[in-house]
DOFILUM-700464 format. One record per residue: residue number from 1; residue in three letters; x, y, z of N, C-alpha, C in turn. Coordinates in Angstrom, 3 decimals, padded with zeros to 6 digits, m for minus. Layout:
BEGIN
SITE / NUM / ala / X / Y / Z / X / Y / Z / X / Y / Z
...
end
This chain:
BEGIN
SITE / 1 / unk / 012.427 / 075.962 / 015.716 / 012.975 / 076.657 / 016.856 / 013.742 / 075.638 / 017.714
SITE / 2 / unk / 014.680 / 076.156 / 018.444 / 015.873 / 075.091 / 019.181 / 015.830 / 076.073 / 020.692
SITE / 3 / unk / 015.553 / 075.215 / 021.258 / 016.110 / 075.512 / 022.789 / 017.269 / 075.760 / 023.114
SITE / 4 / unk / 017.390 / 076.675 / 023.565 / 018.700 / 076.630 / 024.259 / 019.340 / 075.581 / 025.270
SITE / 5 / unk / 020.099 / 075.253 / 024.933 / 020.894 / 074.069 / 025.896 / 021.193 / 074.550 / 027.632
SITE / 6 / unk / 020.878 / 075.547 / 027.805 / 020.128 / 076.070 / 029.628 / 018.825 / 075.571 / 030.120
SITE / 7 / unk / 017.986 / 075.860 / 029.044 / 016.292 / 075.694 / 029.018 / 016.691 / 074.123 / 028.920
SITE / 8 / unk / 017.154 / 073.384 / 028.247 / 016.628 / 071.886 / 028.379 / 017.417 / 071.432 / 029.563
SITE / 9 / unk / 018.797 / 071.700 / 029.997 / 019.172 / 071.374 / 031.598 / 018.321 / 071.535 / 032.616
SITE / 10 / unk / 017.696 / 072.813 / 032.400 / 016.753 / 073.089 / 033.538 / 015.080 / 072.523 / 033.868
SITE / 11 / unk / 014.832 / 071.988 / 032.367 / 013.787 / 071.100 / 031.640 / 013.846 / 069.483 / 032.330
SITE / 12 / unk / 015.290 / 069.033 / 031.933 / 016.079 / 067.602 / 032.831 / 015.625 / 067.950 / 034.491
SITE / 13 / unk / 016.526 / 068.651 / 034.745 / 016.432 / 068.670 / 036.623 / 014.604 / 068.937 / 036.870
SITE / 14 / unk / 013.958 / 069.648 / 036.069 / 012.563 / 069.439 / 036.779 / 012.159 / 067.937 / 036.606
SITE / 15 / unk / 011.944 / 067.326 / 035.285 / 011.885 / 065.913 / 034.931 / 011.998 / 064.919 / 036.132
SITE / 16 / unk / 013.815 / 065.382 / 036.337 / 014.500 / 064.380 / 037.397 / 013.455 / 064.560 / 038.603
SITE / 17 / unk / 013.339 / 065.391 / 039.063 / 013.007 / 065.785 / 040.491 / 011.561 / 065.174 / 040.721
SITE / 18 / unk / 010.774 / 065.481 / 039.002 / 009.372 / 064.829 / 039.359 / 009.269 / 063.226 / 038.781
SITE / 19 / unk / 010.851 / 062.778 / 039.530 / 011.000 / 061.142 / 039.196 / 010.905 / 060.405 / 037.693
SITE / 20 / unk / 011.045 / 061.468 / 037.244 / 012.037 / 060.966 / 035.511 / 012.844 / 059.966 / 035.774
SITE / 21 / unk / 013.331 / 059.960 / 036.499 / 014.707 / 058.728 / 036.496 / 016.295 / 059.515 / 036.048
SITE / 22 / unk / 016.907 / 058.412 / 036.574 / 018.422 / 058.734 / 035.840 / 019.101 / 058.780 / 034.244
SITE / 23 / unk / 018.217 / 058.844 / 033.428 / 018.317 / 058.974 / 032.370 / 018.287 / 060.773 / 031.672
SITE / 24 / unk / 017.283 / 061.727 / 032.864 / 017.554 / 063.116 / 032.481 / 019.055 / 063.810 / 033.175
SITE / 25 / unk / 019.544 / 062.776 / 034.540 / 021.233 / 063.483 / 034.716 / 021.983 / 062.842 / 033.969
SITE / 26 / unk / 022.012 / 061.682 / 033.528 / 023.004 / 061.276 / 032.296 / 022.743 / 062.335 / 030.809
SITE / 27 / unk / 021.672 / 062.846 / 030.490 / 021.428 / 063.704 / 029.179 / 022.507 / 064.826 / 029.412
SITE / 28 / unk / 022.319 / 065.514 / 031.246 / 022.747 / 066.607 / 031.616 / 024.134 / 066.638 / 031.342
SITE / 29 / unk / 024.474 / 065.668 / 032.216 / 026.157 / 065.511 / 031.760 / 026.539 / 065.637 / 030.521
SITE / 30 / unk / 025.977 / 064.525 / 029.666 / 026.208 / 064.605 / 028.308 / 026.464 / 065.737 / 027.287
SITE / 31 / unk / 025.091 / 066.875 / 027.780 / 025.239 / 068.482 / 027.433 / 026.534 / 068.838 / 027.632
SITE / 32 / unk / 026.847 / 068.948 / 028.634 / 027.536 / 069.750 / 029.318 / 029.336 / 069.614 / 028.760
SITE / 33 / unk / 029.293 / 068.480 / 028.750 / 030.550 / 067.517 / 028.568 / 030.570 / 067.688 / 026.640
SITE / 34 / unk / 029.575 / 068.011 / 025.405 / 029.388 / 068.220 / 024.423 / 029.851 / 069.414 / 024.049
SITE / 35 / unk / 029.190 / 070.417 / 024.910 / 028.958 / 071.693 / 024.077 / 029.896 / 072.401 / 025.633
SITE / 36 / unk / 031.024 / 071.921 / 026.290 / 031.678 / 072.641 / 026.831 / 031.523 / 073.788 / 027.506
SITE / 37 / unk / 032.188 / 075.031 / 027.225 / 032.180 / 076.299 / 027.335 / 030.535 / 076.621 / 027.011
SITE / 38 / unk / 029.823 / 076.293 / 026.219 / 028.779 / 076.601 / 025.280 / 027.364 / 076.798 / 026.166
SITE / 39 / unk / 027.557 / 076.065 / 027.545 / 026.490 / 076.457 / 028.609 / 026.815 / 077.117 / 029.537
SITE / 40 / unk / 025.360 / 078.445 / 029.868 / 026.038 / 079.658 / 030.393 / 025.453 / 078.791 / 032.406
SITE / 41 / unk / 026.503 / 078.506 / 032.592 / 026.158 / 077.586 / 033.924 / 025.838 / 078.534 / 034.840
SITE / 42 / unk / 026.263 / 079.753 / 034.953 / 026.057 / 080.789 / 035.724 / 024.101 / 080.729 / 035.569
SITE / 43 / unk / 023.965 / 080.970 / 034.578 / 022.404 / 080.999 / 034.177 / 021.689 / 079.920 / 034.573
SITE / 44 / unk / 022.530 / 079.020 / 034.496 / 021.299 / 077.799 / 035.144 / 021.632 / 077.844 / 036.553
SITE / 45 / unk / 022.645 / 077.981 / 037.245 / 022.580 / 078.227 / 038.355 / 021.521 / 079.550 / 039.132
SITE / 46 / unk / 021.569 / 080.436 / 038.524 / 020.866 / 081.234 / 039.252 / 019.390 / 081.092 / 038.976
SITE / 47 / unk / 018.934 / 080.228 / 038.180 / 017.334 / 079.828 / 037.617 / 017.425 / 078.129 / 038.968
SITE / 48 / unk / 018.704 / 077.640 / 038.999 / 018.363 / 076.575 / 039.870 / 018.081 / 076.705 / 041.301
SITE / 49 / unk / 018.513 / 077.567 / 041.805 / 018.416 / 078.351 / 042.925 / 016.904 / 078.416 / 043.154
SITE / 50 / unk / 016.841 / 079.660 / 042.361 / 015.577 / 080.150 / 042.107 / 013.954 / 078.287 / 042.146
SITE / 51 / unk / 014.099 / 077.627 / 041.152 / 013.440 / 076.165 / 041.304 / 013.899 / 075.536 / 042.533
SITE / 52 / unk / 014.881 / 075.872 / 043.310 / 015.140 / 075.120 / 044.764 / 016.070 / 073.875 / 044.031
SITE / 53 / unk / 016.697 / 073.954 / 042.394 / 017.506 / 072.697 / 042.059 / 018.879 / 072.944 / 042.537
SITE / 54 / unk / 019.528 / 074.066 / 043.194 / 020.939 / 074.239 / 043.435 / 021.957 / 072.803 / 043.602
SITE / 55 / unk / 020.859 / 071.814 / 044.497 / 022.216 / 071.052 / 045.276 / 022.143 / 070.160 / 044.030
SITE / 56 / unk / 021.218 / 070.010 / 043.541 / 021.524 / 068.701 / 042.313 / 021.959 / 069.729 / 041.343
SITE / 57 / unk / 021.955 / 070.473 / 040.692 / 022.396 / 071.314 / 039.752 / 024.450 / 071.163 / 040.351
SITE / 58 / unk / 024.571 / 071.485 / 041.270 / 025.758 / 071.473 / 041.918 / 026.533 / 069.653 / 041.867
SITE / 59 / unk / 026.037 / 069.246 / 042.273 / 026.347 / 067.931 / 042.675 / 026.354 / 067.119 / 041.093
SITE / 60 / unk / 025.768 / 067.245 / 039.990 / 026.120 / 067.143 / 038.726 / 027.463 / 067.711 / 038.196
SITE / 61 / unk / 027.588 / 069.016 / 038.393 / 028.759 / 069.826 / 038.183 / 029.604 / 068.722 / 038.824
SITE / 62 / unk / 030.176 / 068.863 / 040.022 / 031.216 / 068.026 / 040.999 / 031.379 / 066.931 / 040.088
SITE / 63 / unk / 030.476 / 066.042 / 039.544 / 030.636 / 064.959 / 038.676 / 031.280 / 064.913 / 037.403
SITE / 64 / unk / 030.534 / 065.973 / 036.710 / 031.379 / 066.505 / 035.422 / 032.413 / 066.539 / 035.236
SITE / 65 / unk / 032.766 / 067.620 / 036.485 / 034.262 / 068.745 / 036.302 / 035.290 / 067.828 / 037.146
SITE / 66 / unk / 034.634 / 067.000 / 037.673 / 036.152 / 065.985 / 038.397 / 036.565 / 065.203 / 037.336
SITE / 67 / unk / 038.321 / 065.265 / 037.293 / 039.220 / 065.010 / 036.596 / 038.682 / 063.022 / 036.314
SITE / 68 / unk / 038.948 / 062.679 / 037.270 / 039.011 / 061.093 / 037.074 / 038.256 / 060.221 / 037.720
SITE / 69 / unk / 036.785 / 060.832 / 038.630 / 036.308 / 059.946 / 039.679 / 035.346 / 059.549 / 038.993
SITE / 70 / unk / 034.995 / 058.216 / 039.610 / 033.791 / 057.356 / 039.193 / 032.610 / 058.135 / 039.192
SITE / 71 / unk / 031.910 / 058.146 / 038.039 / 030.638 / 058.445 / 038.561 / 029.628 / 058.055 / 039.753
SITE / 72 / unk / 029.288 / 059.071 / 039.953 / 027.927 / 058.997 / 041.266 / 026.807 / 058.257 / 040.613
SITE / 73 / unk / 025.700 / 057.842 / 040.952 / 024.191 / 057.250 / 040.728 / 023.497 / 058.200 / 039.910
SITE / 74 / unk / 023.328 / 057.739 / 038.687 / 022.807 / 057.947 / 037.455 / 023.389 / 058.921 / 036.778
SITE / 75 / unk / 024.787 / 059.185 / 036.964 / 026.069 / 059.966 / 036.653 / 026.685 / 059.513 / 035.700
SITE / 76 / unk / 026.949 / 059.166 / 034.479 / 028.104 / 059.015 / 033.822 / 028.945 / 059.713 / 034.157
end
């Protein structure tokens, strides 16, 4: 059985939050930036909300989806 690539983003941000380190938002990016189109972000957004992850769920995005800026702290 394979997880869906929502379930393990949302798997990362709990990780992160209970001080995983920067190694579960570098995975995140990585997803995201892999499988493109392929994560239903709407879905993790409204499950991040819901866990209270919105602003880091958000603030990953901003990192991603910007064209050319340096990454943020533990951002590729």
């Amino acid at each position: 059985m394979t997880a869906a690539p929502e379930d393990v983003i949302l798997g990362k941000l709990w990780y992160y939050t209970e001080g995983g380190g920067d190694r579960h938002l570098r995975d995140i990016a990585g997803i995201l930036r892999v499988t493109g189109d392929g994560v239903d972000r709407t879905e993790v957004a409204r499950w991040a909300v819901q866990l209270g992850y919105i602003d880091l769920w958000e603030q990953i995005l901003s990192k991603v989806d910007a064209p050319a800026s340096p990454p943020g702290p533990g951002i590729p």
